[in-house]
PQR file with spaces between the fields and no chain letter, atoms N, CA, C, O and H, PARSE charges and radii, in Angstrom:
ATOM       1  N    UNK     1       8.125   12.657   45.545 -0.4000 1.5000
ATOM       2  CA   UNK     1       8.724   11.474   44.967 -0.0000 2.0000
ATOM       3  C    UNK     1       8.025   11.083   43.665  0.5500 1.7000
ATOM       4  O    UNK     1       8.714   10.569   42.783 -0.5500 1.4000
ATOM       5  N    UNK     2       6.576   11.301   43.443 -0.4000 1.5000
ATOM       6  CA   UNK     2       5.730   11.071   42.269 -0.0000 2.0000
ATOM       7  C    UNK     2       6.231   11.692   41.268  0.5500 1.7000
ATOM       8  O    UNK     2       6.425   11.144   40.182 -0.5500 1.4000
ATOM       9  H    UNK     2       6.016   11.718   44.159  0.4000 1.0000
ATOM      10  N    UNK     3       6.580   13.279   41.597 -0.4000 1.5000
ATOM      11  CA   UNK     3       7.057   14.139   40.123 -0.0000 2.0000
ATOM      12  C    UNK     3       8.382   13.666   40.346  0.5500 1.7000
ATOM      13  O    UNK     3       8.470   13.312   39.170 -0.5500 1.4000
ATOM      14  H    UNK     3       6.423   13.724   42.479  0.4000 1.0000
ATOM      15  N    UNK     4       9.369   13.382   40.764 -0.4000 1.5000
ATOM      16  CA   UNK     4      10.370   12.598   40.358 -0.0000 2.0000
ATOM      17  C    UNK     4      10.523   11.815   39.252  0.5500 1.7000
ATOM      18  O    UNK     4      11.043   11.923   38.141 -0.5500 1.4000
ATOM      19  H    UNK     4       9.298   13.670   41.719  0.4000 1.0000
ATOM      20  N    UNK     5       9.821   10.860   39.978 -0.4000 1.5000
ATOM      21  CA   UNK     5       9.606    9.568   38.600 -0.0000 2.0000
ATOM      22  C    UNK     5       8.893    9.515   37.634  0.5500 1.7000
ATOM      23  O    UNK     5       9.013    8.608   36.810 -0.5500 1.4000
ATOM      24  H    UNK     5       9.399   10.772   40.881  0.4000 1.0000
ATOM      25  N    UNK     6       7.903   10.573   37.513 -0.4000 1.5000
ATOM      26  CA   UNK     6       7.250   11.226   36.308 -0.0000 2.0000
ATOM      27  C    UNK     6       7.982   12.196   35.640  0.5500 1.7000
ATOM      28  O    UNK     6       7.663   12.686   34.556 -0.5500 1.4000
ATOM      29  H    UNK     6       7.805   11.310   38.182  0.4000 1.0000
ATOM      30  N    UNK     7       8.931   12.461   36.271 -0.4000 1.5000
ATOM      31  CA   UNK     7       9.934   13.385   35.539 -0.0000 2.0000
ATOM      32  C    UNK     7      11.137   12.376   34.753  0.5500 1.7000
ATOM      33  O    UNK     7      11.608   12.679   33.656 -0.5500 1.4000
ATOM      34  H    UNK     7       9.189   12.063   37.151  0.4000 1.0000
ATOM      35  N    UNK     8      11.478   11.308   35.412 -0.4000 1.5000
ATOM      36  CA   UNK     8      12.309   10.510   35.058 -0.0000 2.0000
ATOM      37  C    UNK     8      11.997    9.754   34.180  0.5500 1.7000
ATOM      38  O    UNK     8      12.801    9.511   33.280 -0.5500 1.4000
ATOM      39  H    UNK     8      11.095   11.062   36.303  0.4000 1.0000
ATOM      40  N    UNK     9      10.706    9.162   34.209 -0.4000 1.5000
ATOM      41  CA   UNK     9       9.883    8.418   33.257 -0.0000 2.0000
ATOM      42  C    UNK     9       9.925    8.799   31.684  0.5500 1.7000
ATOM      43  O    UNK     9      10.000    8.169   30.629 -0.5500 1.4000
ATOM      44  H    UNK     9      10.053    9.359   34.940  0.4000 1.0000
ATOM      45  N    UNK    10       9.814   10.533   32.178 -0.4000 1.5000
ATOM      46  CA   UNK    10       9.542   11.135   30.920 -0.0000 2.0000
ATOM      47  C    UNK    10      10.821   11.428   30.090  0.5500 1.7000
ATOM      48  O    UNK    10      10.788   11.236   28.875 -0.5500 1.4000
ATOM      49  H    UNK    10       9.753   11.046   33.035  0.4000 1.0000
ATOM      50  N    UNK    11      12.040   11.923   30.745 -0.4000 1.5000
ATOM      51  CA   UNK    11      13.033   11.988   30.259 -0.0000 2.0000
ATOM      52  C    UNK    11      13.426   10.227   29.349  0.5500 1.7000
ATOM      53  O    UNK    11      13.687   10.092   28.154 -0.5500 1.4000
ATOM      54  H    UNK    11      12.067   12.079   31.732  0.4000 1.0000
ATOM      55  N    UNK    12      13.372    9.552   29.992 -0.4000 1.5000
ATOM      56  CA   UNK    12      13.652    8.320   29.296 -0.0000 2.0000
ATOM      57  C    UNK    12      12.891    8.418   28.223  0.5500 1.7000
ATOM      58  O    UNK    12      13.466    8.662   27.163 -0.5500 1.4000
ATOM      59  H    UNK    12      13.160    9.661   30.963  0.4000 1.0000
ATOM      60  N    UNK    13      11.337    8.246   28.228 -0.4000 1.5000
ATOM      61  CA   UNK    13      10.931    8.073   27.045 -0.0000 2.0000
ATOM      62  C    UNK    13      10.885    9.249   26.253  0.5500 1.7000
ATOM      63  O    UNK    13      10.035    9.169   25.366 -0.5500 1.4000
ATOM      64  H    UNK    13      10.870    8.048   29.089  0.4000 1.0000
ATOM      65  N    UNK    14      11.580   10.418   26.282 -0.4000 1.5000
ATOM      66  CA   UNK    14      12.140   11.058   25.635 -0.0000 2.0000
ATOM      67  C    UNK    14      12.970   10.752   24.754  0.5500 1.7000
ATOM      68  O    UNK    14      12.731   10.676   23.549 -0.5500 1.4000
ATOM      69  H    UNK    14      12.270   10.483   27.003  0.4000 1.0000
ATOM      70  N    UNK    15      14.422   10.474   25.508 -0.4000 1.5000
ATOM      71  CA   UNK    15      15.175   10.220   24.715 -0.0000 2.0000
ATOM      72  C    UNK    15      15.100    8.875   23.751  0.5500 1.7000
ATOM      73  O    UNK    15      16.024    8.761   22.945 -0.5500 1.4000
ATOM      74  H    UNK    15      14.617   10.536   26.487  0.4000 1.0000
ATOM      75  N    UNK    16      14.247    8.016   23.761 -0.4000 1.5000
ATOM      76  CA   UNK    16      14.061    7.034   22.880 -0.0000 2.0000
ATOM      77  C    UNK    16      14.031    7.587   21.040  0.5500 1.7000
ATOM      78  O    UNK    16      14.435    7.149   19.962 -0.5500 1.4000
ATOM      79  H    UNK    16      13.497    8.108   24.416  0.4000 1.0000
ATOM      80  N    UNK    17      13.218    8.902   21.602 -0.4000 1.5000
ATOM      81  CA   UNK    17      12.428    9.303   19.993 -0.0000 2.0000
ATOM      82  C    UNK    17      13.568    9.704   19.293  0.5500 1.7000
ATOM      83  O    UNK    17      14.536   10.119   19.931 -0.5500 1.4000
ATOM      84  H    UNK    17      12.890    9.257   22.477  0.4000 1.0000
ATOM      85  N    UNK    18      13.601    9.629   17.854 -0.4000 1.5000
ATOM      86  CA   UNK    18      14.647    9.974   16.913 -0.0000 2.0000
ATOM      87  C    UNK    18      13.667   10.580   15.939  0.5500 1.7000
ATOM      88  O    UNK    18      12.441   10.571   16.050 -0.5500 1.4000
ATOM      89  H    UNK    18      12.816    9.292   17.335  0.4000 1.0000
ATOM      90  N    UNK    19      14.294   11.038   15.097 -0.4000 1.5000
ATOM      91  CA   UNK    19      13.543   12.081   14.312 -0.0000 2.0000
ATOM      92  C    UNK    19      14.318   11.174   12.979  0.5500 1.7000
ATOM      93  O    UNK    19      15.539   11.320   12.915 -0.5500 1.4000
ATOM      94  H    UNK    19      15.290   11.045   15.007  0.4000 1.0000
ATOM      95  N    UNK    20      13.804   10.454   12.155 -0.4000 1.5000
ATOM      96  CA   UNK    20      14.281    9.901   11.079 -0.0000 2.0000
ATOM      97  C    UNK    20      15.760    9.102   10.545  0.5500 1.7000
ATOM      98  O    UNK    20      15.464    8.015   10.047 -0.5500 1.4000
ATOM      99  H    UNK    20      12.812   10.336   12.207  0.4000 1.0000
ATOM     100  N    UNK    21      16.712    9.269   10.532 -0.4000 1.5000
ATOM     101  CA   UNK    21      18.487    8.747   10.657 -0.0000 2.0000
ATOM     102  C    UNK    21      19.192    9.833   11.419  0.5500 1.7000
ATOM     103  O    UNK    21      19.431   10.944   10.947 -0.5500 1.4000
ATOM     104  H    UNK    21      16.952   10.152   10.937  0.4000 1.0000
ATOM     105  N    UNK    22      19.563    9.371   12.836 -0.4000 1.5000
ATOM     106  CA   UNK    22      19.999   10.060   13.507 -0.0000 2.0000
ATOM     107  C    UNK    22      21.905   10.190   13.077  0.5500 1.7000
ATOM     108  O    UNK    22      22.757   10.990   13.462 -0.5500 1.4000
ATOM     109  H    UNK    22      19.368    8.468   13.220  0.4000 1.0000
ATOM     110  N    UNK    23      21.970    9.099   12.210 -0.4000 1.5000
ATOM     111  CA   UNK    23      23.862    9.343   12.206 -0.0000 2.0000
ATOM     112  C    UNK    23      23.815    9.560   10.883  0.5500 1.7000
ATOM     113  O    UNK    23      23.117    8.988   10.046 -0.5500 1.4000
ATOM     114  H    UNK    23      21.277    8.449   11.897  0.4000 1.0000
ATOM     115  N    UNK    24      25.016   10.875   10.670 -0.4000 1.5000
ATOM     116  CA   UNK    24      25.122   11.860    9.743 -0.0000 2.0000
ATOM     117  C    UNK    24      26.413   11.501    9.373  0.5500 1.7000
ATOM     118  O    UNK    24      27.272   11.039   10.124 -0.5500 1.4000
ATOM     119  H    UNK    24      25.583   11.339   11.350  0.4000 1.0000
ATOM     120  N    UNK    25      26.546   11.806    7.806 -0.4000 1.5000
ATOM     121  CA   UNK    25      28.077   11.803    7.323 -0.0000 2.0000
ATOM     122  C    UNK    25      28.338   12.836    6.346  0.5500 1.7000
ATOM     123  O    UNK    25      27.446   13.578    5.936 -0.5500 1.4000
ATOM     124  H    UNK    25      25.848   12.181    7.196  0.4000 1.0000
ATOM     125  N    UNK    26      29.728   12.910    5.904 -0.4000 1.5000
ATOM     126  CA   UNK    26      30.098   13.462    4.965 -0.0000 2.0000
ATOM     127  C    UNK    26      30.200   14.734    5.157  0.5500 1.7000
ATOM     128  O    UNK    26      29.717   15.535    4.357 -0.5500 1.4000
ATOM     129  H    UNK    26      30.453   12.307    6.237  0.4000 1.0000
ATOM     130  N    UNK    27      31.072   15.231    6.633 -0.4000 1.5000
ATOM     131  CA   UNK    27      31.036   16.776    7.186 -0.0000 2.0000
ATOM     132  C    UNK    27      29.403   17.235    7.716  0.5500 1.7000
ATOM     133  O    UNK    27      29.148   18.438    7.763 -0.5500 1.4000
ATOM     134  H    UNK    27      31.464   14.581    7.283  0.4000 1.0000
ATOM     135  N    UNK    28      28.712   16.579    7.967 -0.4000 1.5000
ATOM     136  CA   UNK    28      27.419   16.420    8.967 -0.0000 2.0000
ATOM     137  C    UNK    28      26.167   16.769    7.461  0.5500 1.7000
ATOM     138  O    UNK    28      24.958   16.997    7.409 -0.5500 1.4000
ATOM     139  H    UNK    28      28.919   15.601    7.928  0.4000 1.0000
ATOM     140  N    UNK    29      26.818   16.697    6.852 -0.4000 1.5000
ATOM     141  CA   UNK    29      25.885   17.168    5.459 -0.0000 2.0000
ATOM     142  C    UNK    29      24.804   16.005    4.572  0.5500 1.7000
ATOM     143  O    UNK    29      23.850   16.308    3.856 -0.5500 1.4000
ATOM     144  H    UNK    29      27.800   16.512    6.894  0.4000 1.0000
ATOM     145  N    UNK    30      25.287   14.713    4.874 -0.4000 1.5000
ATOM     146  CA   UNK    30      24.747   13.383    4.485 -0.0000 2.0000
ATOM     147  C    UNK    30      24.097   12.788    5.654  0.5500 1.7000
ATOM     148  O    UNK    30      24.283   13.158    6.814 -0.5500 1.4000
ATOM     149  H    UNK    30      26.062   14.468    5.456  0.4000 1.0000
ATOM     150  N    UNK    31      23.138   11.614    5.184 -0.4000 1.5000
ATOM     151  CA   UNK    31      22.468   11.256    5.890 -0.0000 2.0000
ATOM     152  C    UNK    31      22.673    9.631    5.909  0.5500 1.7000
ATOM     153  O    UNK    31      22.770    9.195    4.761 -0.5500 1.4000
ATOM     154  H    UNK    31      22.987   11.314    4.242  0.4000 1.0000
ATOM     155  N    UNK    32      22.746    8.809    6.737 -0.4000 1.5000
ATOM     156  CA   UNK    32      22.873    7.538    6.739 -0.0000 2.0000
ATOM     157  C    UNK    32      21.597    6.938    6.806  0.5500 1.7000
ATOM     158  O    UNK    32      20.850    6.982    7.784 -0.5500 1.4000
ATOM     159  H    UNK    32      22.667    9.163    7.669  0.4000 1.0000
ATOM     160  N    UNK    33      21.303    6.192    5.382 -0.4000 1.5000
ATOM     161  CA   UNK    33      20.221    5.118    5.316 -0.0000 2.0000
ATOM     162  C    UNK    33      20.360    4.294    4.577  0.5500 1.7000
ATOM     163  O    UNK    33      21.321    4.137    3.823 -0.5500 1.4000
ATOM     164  H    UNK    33      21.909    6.156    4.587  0.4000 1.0000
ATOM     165  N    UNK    34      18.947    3.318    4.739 -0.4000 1.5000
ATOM     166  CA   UNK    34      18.933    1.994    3.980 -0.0000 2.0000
ATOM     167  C    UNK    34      19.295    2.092    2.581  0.5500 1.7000
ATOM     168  O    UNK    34      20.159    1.488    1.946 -0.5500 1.4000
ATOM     169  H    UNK    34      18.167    3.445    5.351  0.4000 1.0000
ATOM     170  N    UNK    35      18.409    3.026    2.209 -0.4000 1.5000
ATOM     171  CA   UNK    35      17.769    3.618    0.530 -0.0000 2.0000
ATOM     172  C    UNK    35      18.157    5.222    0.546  0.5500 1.7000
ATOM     173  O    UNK    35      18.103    5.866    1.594 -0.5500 1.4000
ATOM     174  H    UNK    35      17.707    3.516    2.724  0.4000 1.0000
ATOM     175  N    UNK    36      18.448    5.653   -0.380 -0.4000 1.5000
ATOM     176  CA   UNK    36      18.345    7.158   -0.830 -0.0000 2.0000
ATOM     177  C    UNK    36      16.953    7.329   -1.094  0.5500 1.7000
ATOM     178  O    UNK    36      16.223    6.371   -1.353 -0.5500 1.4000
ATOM     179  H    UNK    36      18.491    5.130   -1.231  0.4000 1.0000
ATOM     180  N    UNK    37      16.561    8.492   -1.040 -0.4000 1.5000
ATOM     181  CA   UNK    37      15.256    9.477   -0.791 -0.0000 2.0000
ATOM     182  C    UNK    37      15.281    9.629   -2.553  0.5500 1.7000
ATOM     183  O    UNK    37      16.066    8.913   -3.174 -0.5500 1.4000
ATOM     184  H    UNK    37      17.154    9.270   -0.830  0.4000 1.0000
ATOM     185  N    UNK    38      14.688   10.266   -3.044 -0.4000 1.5000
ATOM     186  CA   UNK    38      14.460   10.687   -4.200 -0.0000 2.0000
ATOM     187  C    UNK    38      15.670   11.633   -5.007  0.5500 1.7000
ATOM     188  O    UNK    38      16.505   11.341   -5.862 -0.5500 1.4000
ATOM     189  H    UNK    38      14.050   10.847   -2.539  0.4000 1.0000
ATOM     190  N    UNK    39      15.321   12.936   -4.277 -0.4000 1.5000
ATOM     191  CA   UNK    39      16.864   13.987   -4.678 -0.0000 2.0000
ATOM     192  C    UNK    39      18.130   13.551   -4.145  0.5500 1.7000
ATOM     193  O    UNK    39      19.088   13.960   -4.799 -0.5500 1.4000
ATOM     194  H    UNK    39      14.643   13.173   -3.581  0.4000 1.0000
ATOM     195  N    UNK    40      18.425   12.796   -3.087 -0.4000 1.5000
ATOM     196  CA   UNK    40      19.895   11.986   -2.751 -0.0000 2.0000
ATOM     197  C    UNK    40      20.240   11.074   -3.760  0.5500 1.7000
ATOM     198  O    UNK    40      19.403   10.356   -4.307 -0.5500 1.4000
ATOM     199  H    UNK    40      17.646   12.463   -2.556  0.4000 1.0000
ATOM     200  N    UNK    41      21.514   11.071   -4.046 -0.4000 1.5000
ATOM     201  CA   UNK    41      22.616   10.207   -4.481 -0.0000 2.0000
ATOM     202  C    UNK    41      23.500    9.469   -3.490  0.5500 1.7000
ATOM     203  O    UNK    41      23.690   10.238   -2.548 -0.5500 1.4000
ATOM     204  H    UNK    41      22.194   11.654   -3.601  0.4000 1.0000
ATOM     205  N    UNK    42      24.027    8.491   -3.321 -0.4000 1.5000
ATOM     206  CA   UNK    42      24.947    7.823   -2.972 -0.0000 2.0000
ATOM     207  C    UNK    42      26.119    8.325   -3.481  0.5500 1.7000
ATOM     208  O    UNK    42      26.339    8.535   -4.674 -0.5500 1.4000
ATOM     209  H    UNK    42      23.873    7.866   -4.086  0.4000 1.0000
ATOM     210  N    UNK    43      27.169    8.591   -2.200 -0.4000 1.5000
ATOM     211  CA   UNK    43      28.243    8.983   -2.065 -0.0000 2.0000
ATOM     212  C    UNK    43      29.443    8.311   -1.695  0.5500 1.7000
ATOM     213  O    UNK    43      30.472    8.221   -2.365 -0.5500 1.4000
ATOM     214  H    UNK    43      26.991    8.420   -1.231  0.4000 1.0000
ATOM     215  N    UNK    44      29.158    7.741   -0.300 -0.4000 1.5000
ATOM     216  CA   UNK    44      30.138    7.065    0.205 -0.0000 2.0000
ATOM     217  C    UNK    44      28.912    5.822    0.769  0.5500 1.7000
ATOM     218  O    UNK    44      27.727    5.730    0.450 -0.5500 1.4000
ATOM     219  H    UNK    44      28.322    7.815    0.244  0.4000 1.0000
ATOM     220  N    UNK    45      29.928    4.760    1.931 -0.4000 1.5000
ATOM     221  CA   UNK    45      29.295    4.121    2.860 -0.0000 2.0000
ATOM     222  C    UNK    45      29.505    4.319    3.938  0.5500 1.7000
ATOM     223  O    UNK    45      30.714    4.279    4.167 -0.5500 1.4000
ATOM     224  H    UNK    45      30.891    4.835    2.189  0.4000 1.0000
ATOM     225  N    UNK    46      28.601    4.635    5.212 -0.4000 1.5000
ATOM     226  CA   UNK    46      28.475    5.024    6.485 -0.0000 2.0000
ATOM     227  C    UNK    46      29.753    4.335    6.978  0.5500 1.7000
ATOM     228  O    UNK    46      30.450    3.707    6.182 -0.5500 1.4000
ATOM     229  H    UNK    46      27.619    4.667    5.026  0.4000 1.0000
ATOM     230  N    UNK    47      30.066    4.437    8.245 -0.4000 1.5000
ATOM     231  CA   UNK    47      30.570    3.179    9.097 -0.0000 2.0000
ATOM     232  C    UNK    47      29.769    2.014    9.426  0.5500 1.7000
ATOM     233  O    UNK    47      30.153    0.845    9.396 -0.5500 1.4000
ATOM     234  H    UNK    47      29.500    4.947    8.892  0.4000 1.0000
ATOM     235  N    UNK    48      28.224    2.596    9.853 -0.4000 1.5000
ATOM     236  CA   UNK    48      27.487    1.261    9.998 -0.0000 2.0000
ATOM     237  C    UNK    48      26.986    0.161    8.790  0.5500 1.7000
ATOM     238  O    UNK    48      26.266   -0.809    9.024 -0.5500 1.4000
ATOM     239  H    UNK    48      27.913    3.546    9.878  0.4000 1.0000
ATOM     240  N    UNK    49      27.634    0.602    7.171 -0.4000 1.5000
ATOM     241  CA   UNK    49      27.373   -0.087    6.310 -0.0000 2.0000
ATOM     242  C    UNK    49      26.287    0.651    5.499  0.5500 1.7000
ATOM     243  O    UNK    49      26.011    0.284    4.357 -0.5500 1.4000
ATOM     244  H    UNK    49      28.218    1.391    6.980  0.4000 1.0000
ATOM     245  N    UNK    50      25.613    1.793    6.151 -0.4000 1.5000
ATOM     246  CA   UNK    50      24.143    1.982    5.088 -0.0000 2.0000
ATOM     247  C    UNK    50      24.704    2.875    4.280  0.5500 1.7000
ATOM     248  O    UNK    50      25.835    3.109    4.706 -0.5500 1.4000
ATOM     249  H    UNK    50      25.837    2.091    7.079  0.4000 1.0000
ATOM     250  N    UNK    51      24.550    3.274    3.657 -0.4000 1.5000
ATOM     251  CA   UNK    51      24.477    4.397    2.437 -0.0000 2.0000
ATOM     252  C    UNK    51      24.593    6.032    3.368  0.5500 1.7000
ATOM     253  O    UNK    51      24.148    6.295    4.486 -0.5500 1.4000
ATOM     254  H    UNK    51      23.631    3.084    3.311  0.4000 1.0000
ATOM     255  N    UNK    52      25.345    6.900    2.418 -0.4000 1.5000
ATOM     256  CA   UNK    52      26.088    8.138    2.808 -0.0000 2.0000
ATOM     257  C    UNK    52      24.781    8.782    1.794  0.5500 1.7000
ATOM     258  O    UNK    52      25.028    8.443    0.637 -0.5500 1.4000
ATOM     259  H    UNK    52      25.706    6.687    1.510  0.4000 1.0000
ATOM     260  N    UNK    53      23.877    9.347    1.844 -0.4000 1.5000
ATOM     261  CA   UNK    53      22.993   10.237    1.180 -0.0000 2.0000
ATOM     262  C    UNK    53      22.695   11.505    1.266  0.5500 1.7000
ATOM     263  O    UNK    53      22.042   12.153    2.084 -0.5500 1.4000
ATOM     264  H    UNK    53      23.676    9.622    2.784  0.4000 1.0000
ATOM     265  N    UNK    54      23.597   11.929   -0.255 -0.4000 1.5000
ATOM     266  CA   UNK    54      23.845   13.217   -0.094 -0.0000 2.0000
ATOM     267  C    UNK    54      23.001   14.277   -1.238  0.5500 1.7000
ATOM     268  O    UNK    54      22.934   13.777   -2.361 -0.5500 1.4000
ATOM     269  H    UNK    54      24.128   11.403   -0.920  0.4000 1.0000
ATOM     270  N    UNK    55      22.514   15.320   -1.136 -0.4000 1.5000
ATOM     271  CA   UNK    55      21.517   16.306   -1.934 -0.0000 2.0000
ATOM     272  C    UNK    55      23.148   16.487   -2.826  0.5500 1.7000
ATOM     273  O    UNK    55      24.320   16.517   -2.452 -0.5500 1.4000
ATOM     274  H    UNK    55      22.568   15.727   -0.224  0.4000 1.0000
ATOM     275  N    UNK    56      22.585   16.562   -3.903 -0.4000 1.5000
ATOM     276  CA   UNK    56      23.877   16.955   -5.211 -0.0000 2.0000
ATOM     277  C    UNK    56      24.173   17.914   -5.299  0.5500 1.7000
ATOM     278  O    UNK    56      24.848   18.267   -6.265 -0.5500 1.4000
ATOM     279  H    UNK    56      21.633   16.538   -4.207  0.4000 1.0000
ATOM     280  N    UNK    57      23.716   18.950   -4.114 -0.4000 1.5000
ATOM     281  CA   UNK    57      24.627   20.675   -3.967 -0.0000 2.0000
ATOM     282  C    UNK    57      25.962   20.491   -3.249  0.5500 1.7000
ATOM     283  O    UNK    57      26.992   21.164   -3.208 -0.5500 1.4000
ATOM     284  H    UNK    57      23.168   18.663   -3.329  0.4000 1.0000
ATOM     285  N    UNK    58      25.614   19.453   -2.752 -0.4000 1.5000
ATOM     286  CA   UNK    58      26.640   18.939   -1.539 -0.0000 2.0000
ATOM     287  C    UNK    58      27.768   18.100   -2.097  0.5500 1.7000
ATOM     288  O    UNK    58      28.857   18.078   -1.525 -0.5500 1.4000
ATOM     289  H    UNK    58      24.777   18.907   -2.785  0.4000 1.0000
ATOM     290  N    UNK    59      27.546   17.447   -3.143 -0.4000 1.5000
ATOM     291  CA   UNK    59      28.913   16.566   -3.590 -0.0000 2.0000
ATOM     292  C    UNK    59      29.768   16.980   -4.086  0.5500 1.7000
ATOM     293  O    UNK    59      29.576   17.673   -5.085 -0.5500 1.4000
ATOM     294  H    UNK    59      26.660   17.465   -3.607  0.4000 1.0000
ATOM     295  N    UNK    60      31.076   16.745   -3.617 -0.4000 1.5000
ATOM     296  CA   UNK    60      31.858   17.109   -4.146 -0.0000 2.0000
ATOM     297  C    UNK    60      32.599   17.225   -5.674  0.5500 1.7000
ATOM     298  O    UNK    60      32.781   16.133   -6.212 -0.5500 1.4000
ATOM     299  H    UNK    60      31.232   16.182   -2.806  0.4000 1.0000
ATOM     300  N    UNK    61      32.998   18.288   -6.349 -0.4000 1.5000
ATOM     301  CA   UNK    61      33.021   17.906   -7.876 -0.0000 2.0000
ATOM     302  C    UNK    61      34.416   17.169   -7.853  0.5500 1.7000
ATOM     303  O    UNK    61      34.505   16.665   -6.733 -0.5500 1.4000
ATOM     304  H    UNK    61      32.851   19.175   -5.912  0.4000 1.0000
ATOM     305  N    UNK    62      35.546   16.883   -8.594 -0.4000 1.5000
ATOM     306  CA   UNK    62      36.548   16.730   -9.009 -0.0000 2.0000
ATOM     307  C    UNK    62      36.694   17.148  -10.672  0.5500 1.7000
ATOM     308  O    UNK    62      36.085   16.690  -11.639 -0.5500 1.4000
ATOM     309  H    UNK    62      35.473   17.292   -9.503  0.4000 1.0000
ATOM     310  N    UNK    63      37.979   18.431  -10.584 -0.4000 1.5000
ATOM     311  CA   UNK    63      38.532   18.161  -12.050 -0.0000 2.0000
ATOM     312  C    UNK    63      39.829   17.420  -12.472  0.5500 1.7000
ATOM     313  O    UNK    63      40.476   16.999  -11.513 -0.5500 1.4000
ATOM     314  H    UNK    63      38.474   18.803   -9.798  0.4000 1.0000
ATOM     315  N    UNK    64      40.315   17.186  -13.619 -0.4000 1.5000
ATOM     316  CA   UNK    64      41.254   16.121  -13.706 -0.0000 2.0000
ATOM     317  C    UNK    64      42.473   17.731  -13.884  0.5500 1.7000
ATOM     318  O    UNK    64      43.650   18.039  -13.695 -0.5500 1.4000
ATOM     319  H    UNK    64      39.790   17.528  -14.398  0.4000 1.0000
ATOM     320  N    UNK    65      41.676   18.096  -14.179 -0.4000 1.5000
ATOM     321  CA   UNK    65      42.983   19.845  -14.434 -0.0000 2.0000
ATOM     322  C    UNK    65      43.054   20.429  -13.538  0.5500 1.7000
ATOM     323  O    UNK    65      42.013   21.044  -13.307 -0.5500 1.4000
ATOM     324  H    UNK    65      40.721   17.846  -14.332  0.4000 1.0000
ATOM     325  N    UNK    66      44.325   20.667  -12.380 -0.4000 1.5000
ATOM     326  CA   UNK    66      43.786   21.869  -11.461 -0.0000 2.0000
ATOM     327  C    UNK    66      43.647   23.087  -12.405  0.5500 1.7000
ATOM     328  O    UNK    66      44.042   23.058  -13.571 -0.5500 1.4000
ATOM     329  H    UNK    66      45.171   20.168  -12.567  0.4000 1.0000
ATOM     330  N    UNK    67      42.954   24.353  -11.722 -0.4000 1.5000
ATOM     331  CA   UNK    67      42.927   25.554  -12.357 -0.0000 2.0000
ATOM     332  C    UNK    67      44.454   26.412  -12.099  0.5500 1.7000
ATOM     333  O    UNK    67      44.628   27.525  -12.595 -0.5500 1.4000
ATOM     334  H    UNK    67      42.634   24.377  -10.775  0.4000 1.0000
């Protein structure tokens, strides 16, 4: 019953940990935060309101001419 709840214990406080902005946008390629990082630009806005931060390999271009 001990490793049970040391097993259970642990799974919970497992899943607490996040590894930096866990919700992603823009085809899983952007990152949702407060602030952009240095090499990110602002793209769009999340659903939760923060900023869509995307590396500029990733944005999309637009021309006004198709080819």
């Amino acid at each position: 019953m001990k490793a049970f709840l040391l097993t259970l214990a642990a799974l919970v406080l497992l899943s607490q940990v996040t590894s930096g902005s866990a919700e992603k946008c823009w085809n899983l390629r952007g990152s949702c935060r407060e602030k952009c990082i240095k090499n990110e630009k602002l793209y769009i806005f999340c659903t939760s309101g923060k900023l869509c931060c995307l590396k500029p390999k990733f944005q999309p271009t637009y021309s006004l001419w198709p080819d």
